[in-house]
C-alpha positions as a Markdown table, in Angstrom:
| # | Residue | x | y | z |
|---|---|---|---|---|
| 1 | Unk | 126.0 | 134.9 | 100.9 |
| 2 | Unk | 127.6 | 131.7 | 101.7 |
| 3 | Unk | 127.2 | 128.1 | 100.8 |
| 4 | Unk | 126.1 | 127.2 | 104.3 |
| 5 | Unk | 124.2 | 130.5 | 105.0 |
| 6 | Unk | 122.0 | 129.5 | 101.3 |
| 7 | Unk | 121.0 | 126.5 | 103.0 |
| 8 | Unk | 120.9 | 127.4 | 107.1 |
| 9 | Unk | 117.7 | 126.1 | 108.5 |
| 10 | Unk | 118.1 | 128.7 | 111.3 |
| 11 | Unk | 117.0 | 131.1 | 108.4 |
| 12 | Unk | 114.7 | 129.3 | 107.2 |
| 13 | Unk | 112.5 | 129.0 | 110.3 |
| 14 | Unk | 113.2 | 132.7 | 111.5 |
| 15 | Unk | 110.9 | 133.4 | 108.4 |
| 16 | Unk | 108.2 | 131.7 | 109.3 |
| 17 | Unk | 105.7 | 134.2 | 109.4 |
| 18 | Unk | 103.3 | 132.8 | 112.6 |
| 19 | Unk | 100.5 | 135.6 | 111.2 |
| 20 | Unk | 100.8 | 134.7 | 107.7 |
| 21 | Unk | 99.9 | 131.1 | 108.3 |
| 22 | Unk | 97.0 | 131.8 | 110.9 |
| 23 | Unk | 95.5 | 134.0 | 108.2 |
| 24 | Unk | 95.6 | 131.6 | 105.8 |
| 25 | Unk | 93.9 | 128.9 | 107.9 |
| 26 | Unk | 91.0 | 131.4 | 108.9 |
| 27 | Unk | 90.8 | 132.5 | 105.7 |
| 28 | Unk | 90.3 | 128.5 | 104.6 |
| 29 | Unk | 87.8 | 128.0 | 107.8 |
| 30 | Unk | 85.5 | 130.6 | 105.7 |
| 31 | Unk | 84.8 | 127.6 | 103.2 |
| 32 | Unk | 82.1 | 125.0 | 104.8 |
| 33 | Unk | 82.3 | 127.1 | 107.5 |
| 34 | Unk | 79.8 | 125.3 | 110.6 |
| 35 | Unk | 78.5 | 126.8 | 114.1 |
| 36 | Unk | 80.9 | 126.3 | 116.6 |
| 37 | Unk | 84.1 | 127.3 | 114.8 |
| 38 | Unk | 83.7 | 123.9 | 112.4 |
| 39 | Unk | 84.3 | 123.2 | 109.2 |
| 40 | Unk | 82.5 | 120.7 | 107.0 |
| 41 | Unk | 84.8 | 120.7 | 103.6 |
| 42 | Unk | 84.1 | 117.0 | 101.9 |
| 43 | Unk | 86.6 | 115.7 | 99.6 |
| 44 | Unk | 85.7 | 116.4 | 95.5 |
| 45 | Unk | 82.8 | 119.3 | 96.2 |
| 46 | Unk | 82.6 | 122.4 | 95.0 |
| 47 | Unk | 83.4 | 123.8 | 98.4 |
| 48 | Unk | 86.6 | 121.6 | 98.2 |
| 49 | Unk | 87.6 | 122.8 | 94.9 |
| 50 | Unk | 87.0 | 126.5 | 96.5 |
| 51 | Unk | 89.7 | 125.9 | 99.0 |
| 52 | Unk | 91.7 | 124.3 | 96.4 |
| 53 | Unk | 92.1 | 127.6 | 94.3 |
| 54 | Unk | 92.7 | 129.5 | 97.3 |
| 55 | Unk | 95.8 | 127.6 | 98.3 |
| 56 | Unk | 96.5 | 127.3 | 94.7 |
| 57 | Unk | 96.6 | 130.9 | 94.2 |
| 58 | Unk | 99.2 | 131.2 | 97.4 |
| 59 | Unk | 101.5 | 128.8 | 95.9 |
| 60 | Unk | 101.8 | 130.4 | 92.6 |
| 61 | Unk | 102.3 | 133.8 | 94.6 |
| 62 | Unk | 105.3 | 131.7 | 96.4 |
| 63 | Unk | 106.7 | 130.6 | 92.3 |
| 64 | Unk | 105.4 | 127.1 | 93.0 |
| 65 | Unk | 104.8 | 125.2 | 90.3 |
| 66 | Unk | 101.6 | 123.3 | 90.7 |
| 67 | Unk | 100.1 | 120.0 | 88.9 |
| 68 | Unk | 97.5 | 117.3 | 89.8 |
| 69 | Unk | 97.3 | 113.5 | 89.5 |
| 70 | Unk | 94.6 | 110.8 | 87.9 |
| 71 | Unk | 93.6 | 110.9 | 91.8 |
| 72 | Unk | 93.1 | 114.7 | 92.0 |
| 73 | Unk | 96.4 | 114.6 | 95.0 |
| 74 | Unk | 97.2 | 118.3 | 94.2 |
| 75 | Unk | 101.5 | 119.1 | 94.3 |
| 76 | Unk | 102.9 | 122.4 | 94.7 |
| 77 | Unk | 106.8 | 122.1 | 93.9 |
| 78 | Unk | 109.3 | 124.4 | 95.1 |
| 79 | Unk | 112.5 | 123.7 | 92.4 |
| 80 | Unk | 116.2 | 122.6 | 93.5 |
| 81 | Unk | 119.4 | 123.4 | 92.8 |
| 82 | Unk | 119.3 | 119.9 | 90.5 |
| 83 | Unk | 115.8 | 118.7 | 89.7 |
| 84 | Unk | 116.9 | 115.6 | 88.9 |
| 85 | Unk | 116.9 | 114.4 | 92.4 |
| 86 | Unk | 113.7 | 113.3 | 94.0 |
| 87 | Unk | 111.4 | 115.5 | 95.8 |
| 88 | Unk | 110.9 | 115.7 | 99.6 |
| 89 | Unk | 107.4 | 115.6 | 99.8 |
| 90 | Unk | 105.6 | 117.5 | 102.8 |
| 91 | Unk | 101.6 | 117.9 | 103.5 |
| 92 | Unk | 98.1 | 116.6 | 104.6 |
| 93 | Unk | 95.0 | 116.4 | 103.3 |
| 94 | Unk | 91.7 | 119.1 | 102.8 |
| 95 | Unk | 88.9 | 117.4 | 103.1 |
| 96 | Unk | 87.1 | 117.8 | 106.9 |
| 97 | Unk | 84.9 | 115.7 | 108.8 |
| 98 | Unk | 81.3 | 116.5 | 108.3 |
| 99 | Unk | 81.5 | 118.2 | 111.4 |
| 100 | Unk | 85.1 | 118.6 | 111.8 |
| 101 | Unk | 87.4 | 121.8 | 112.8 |
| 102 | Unk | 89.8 | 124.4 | 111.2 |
| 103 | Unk | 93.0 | 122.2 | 111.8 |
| 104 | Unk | 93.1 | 118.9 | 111.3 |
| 105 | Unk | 94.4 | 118.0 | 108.1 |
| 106 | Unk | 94.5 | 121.8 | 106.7 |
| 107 | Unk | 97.3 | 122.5 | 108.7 |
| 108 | Unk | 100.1 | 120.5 | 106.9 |
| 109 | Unk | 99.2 | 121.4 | 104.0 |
| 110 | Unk | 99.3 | 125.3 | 105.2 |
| 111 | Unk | 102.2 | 124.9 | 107.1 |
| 112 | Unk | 104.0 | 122.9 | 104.0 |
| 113 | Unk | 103.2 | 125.7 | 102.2 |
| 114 | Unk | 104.2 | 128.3 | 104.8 |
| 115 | Unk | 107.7 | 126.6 | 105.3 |
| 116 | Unk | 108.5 | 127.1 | 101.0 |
| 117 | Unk | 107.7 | 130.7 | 101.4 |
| 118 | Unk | 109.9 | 130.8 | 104.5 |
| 119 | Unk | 112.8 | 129.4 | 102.1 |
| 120 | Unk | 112.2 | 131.8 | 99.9 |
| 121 | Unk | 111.9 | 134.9 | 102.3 |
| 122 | Unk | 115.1 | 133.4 | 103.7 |
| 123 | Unk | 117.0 | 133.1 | 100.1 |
| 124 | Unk | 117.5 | 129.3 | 100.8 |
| 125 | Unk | 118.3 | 126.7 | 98.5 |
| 126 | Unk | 118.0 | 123.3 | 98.5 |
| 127 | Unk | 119.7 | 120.6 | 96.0 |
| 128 | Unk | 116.5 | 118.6 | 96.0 |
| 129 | Unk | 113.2 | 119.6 | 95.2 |
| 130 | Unk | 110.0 | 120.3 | 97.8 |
| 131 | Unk | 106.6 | 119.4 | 96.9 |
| 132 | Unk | 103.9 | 120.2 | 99.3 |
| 133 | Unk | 101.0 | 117.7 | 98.3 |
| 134 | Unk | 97.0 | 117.5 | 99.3 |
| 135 | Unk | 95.7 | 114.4 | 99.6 |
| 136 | Unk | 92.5 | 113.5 | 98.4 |
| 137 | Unk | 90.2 | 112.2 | 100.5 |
| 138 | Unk | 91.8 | 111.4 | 103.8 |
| 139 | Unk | 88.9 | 111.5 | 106.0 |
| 140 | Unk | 86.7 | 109.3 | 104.5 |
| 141 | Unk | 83.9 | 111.5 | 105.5 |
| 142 | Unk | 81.7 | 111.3 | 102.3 |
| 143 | Unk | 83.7 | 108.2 | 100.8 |
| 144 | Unk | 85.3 | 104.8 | 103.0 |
| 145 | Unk | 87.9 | 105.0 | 103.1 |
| 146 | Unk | 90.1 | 107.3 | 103.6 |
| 147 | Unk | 93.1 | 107.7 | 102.5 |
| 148 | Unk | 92.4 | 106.9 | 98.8 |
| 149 | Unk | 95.0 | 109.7 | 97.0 |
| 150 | Unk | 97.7 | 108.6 | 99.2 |
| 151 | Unk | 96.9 | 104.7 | 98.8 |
| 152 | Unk | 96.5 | 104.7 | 95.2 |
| 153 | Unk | 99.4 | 107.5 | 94.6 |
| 154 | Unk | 101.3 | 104.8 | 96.8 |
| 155 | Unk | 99.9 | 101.8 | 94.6 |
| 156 | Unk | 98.9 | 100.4 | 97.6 |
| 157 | Unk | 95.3 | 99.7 | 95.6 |
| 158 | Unk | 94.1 | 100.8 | 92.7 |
| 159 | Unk | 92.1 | 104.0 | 91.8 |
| 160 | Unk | 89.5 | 102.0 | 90.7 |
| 161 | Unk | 89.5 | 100.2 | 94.4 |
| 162 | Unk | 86.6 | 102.5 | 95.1 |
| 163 | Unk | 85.0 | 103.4 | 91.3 |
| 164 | Unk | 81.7 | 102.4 | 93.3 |
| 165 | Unk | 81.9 | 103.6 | 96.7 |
| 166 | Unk | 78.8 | 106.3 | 97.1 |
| 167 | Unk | 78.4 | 109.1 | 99.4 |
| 168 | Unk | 74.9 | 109.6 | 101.3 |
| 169 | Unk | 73.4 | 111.6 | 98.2 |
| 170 | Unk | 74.4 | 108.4 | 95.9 |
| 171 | Unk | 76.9 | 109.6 | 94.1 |
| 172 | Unk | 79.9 | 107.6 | 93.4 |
| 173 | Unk | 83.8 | 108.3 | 94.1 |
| 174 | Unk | 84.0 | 108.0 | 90.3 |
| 175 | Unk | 81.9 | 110.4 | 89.2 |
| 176 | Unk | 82.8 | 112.9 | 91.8 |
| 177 | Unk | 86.1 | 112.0 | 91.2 |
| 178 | Unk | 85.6 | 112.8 | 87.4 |
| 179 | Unk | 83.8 | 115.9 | 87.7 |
| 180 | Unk | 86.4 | 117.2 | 89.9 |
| 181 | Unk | 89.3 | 116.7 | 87.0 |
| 182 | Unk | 86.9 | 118.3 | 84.7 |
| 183 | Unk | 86.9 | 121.3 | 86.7 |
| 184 | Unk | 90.6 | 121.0 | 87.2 |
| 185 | Unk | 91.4 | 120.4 | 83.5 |
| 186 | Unk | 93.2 | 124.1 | 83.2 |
| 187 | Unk | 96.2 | 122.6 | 85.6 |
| 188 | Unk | 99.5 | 120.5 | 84.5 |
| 189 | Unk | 98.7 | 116.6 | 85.1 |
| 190 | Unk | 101.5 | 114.7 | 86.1 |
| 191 | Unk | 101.8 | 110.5 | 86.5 |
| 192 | Unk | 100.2 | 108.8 | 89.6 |
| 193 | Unk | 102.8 | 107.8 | 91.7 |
| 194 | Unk | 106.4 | 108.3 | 92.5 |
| 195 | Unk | 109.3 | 107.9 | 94.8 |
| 196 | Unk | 110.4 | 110.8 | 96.9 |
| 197 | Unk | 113.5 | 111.2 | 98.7 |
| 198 | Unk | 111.6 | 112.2 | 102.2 |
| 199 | Unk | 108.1 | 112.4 | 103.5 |
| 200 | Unk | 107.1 | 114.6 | 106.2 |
| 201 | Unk | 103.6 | 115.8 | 107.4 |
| 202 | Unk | 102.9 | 118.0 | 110.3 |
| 203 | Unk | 99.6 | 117.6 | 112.0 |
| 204 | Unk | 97.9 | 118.6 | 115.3 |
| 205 | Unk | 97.9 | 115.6 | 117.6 |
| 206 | Unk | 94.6 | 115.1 | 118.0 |
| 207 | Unk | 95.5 | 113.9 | 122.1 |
| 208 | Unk | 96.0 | 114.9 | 125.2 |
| 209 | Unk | 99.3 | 114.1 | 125.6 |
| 210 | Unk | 101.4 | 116.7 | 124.9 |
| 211 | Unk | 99.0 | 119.3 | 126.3 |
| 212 | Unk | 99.1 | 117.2 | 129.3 |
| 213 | Unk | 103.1 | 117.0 | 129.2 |
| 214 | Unk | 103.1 | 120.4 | 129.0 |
| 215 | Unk | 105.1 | 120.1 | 125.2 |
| 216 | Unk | 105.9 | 122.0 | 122.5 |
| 217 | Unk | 106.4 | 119.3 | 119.4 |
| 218 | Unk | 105.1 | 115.8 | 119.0 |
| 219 | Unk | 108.4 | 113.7 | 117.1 |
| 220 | Unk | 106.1 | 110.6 | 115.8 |
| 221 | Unk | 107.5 | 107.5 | 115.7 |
| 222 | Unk | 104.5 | 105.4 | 113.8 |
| 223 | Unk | 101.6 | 104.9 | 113.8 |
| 224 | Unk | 98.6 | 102.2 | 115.0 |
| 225 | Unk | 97.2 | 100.0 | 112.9 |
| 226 | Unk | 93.6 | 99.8 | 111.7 |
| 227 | Unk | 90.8 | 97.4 | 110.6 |
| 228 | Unk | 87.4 | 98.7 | 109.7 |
| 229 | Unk | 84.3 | 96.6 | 109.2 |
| 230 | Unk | 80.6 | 96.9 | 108.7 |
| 231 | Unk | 78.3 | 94.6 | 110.4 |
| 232 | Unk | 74.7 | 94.0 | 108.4 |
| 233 | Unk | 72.1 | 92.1 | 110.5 |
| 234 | Unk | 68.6 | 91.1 | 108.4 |
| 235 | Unk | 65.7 | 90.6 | 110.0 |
| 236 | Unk | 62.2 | 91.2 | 109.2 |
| 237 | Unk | 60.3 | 94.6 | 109.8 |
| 238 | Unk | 56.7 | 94.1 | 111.2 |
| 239 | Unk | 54.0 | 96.7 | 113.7 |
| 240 | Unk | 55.1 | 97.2 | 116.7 |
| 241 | Unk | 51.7 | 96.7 | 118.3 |
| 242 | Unk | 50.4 | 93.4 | 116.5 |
| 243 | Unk | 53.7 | 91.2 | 116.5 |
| 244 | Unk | 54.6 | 88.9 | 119.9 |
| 245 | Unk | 57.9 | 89.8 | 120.8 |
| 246 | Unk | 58.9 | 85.8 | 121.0 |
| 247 | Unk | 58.4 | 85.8 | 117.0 |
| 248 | Unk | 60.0 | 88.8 | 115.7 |
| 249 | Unk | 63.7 | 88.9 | 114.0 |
| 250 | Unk | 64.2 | 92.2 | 115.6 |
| 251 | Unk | 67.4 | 93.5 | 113.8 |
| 252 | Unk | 68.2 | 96.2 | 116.9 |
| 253 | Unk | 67.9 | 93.6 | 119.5 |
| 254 | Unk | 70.5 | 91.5 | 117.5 |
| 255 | Unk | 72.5 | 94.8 | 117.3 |
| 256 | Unk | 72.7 | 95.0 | 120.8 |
| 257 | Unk | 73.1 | 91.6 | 121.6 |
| 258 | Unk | 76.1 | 91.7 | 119.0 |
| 259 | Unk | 77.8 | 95.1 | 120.5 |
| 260 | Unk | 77.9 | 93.9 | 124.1 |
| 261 | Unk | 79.2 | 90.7 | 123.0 |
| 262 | Unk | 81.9 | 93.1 | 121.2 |
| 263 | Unk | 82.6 | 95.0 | 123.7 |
| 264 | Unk | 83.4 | 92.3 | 125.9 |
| 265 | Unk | 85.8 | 91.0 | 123.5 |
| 266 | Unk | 87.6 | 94.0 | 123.1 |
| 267 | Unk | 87.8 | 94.8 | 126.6 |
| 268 | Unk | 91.5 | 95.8 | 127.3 |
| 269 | Unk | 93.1 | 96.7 | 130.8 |
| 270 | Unk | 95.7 | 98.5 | 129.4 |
| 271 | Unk | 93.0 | 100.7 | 127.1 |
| 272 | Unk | 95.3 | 100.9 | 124.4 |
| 273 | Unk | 93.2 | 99.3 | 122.3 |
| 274 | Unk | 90.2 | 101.2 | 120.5 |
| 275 | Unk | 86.8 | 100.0 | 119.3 |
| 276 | Unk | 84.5 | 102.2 | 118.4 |
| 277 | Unk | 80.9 | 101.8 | 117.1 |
| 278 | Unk | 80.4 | 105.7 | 115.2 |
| 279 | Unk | 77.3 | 104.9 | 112.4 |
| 280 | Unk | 74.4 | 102.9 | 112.8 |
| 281 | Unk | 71.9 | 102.8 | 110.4 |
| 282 | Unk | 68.2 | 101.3 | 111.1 |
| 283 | Unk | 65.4 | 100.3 | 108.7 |
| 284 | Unk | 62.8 | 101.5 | 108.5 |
| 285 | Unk | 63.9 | 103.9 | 111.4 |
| 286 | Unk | 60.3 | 104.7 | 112.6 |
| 287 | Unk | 59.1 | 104.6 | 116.0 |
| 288 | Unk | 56.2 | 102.0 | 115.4 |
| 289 | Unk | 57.8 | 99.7 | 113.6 |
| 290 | Unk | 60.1 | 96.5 | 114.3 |
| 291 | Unk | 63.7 | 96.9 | 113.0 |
| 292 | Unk | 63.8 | 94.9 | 109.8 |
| 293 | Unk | 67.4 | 95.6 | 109.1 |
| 294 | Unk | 70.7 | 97.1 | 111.3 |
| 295 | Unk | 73.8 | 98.0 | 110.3 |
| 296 | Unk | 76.7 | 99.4 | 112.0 |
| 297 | Unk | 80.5 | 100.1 | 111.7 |
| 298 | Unk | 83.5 | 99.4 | 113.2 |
| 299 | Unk | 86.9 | 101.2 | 113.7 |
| 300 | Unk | 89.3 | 98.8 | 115.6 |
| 301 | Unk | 93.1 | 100.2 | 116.2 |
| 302 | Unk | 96.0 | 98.7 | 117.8 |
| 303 | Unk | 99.9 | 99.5 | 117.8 |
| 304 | Unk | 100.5 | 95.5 | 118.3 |
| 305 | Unk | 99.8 | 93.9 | 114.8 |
| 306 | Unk | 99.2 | 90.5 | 116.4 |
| 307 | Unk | 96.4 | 91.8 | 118.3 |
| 308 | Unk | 94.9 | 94.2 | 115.6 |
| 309 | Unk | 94.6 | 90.8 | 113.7 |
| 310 | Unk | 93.4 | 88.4 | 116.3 |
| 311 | Unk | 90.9 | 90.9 | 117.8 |
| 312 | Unk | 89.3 | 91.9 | 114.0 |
| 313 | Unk | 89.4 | 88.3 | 112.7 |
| 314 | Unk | 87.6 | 87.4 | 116.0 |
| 315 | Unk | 84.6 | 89.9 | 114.9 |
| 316 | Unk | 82.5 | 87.7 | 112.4 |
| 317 | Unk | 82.5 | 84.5 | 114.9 |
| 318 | Unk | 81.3 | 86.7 | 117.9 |
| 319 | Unk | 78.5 | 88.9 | 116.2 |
| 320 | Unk | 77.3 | 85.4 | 114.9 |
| 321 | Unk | 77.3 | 83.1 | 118.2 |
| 322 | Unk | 75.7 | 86.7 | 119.9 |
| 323 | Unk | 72.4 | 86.9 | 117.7 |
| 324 | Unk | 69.4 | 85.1 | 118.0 |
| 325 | Unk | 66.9 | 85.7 | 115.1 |
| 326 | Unk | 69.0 | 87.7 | 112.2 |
| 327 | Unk | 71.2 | 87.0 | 109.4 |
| 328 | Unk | 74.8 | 88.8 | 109.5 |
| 329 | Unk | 76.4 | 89.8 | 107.0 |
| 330 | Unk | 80.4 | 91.2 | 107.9 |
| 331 | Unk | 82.4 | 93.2 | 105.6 |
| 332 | Unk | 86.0 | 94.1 | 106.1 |
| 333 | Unk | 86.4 | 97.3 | 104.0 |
| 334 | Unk | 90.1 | 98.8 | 105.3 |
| 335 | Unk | 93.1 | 97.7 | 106.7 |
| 336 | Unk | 96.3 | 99.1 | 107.7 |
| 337 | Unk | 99.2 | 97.4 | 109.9 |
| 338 | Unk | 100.9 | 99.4 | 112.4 |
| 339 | Unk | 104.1 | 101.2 | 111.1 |
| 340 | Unk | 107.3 | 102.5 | 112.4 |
| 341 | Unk | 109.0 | 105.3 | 110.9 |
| 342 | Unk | 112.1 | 106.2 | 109.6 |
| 343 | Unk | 115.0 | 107.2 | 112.1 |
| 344 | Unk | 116.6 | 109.3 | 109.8 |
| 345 | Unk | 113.2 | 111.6 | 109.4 |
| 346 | Unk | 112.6 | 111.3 | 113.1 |
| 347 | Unk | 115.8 | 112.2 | 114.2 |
| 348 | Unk | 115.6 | 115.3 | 111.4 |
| 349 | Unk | 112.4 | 116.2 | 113.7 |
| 350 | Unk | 113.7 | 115.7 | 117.2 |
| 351 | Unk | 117.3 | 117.7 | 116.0 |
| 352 | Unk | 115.0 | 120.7 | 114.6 |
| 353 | Unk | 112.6 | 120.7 | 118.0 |
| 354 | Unk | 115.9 | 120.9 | 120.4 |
| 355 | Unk | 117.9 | 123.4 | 117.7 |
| 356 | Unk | 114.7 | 125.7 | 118.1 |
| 357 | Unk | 114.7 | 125.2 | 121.9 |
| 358 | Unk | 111.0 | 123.7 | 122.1 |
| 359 | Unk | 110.5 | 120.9 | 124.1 |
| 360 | Unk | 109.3 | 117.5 | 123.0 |
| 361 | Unk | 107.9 | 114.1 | 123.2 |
| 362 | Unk | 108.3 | 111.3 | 120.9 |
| 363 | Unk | 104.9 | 109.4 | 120.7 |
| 364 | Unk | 103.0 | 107.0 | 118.2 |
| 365 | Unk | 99.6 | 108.6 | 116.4 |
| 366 | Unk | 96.8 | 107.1 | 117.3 |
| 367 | Unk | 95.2 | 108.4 | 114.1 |
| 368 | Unk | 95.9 | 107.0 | 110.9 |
| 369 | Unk | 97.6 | 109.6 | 107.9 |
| 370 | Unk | 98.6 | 109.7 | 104.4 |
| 371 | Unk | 101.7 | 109.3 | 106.0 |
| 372 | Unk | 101.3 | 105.3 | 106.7 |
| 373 | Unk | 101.1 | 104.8 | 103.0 |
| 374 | Unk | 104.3 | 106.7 | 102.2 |
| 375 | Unk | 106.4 | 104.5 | 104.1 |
| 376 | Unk | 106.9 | 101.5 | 102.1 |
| 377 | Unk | 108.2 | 104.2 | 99.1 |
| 378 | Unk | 110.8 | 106.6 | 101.2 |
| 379 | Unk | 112.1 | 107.7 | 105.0 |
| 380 | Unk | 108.7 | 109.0 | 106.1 |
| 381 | Unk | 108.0 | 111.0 | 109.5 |
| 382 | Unk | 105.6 | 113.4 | 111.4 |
| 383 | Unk | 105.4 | 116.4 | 113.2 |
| 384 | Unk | 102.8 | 116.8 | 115.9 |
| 385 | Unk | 101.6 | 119.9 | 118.0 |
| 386 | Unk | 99.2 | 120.3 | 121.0 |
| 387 | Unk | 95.7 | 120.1 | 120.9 |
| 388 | Unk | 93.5 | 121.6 | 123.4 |
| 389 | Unk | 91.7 | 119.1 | 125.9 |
| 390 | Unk | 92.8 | 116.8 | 122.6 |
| 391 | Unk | 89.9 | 117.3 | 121.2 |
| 392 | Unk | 89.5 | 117.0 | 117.5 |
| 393 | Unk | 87.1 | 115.8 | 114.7 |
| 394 | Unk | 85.2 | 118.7 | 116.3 |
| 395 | Unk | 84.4 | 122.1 | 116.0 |
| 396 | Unk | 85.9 | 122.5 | 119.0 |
| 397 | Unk | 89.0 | 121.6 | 117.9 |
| 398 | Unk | 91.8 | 124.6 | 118.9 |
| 399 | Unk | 95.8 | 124.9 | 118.2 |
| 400 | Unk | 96.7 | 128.0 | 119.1 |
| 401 | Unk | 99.0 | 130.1 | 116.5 |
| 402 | Unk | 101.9 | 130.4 | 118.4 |
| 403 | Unk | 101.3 | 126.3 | 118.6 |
| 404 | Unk | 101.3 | 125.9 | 114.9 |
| 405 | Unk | 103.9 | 128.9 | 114.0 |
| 406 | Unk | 106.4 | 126.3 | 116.4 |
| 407 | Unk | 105.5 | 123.3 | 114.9 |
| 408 | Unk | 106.3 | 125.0 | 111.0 |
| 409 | Unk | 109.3 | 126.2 | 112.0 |
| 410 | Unk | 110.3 | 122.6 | 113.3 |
| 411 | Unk | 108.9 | 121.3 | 110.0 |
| 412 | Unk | 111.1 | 124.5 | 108.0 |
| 413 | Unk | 114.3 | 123.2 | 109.4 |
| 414 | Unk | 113.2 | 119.6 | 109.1 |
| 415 | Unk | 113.1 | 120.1 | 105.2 |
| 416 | Unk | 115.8 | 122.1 | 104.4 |
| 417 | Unk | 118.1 | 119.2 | 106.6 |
| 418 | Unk | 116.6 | 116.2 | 104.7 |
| 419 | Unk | 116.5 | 118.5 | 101.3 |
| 420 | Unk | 120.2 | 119.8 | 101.2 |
């Protein structure tokens, strides 16, 4: 064999095994398995861990060597020809949303994990290492935010950022965080933090678009940026049948009053802005009583950083001219400015989609990913394929296998480009 045929990506994508990797996925959808096709894995559980072992166990099949961080990101390295060089670092995350689907997320690290065992099928080495890496806690599902392995991994904030961040059941990212690293202690540690020579992470799109284009790959040039807040209104509870409506301090009324005024000021003709309202909480929440105390969140995304900051740091001053009889207490709890990606990863992308003669569409994410955090550190892309009716966050969610086989294959020839 050659020098050029040890490190053809033509070979390495012809052994990506499409069955292999659907398998795999299925086999994962087993674990937090909901009605409707859905998963609901949270980040640092027991079901979590399950799925971690399982992937785990493919990796070392594949002679990956595998380690964890003080943040429980999980690496799977694949050695080079001089292991001296930086990695390039490809993945996702595990975690799902509480009703969430088989894909999203699980498929990078799957298909990172596919395309190493395509290199080795395929006898094809690279002079710099490949790490396939799960982040923790992307979601954010049972801990805001998300994107805390990739954001303290990054040093974007600390590990600590979040030491007192609880889920629904009280516990704390800190102690989930340290019971998960107990049950871990049998696997290598390695420092938080690093600097690899690449970053690349396939992902469904979680759109319409390239279902509705009618293409193959998604080449991503950045993504939007986003703010999220919490709004707190206080009140006073009292009976619903005994108090005059004209003295109350009704907390939903001012809720309301508060989200129209919102929605007016986010209005956008162009809707490429997005506000969404997606948890409200009510105290005491029962149907005789008034509302003593509301609180809701927001999501706001934008790909325009002026706007992402004029819109969010308009937020406080609205909710507090729009209520009438509450206190409001407004909490920004994550931001993240819109990024652009490197050219030199999303050329790597666009060269591997037209070399494996699949159409494609370059397009910004919508959705926020590990990926955003990388940037600052090394040449940082992604890798998108269709979603049906883009639908995610759902168990409805659907990429077909022939969908994700062509979006590894993409991502096979992507590595071994930026990794030779």
């Amino acid at each position: 064999m050659t020098d050029s045929q040890d490190s053809d990506p033509s070979r390495a994508a012809a052994a990506v095994s499409e069955a292999r990797q659907w398998d795999r996925l299925m086999q994962l959808a087993k674990l937090g398995a909901i009605p409707g096709d859905g998963v609901n894995r949270p980040c640092l559980s027991s079901l979590d861990r399950e799925a971690r072992r399982l992937v785990i166990a493919w990796a070392e099949q594949a002679g990956a060597a595998v380690s964890i961080d003080a943040a429980a990101n999980l690496f799977l390295r694949r050695e080079g020809t001089d292991p001296s060089l930086a990695p390039v670092l490809s993945g996702s995350h595990m975690d799902s949303q509480p009703e969430g689907g088989r894909f999203d997320g699980i498929y990078g690290v799957i298909a990172g994990l596919e395309a190493i065992t395509a290199l080795n099928d395929a006898g094809i080495t690279t002079r710099h290492p490949i790490e396939v890496v799960a982040w923790t806690n992307e979601e954010g599902g049972r801990f805001a935010p998300g994107c805390m392995g990739s954001m303290a991994w990054s040093g974007h904030a600390p590990l600590t950022s979040w030491s007192h961040v609880a889920d629904q059941a009280g516990i704390t990212f800190a102690a989930a965080l340290a019971e998960h690293l107990a049950c871990e202690a049998d696997l290598p540690h390695r420092p938080l933090g690093g600097t690899p020579h690449a970053y690349l992470e396939a992902h469904i799109e979680q759109g319409p678009l390239l279902e509705a284009a009618g293409r193959d790959i998604g080449v991503v040039t950045g993504i939007q940026g986003s703010r999220w807040f919490s709004v707190t209104l206080i009140g006073a509870s009292a009976h619903a049948g005994t108090a005059p409506v004209g003295l109350r301090r009704d907390a939903v009324q001012d809720m309301v009053r508060a989200l129209n005024a919102l929605n007016t000021l986010m209005h956008d003709p162009d809707d490429t802005l997005r506000f969404t309202v997606a948890r409200i909480d009510v105290t005491p929440n029962t149907s005789n009583s008034v509302a003593g105390r509301a609180r809701f969140t927001i999501d706001l995304r934008h790909p325009d950083a002026a706007i992402l900051h004029a819109k969010g740091d308009a937020i406080a001053a609205t909710v507090h001219a729009a209520i009438r009889h509450c206190e409001a207490v407004i909490e920004e709890h994550f931001t993240a400015d819109p990024i652009s990606f490197h050219p030199v990863v999303v050329e790597a992308v666009a060269d591997a989609a037209a070399a494996e003669g699949l159409t494609a569409q370059r397009l910004p994410s919508g959705a926020f990913h590990d990926a955003q955090f990388v940037v600052p550190l090394a040449p940082t892309g992604m890798i998108f394929v269709p979603s049906k009716d883009g639908i995610s966050h759902n168990p409805a969610e659907y990429s077909s296998p022939g969908q994700l086989a062509a979006g590894t294959r993409v991502l096979a020839r992507s590595l071994v480009a930026l990794a030779r």
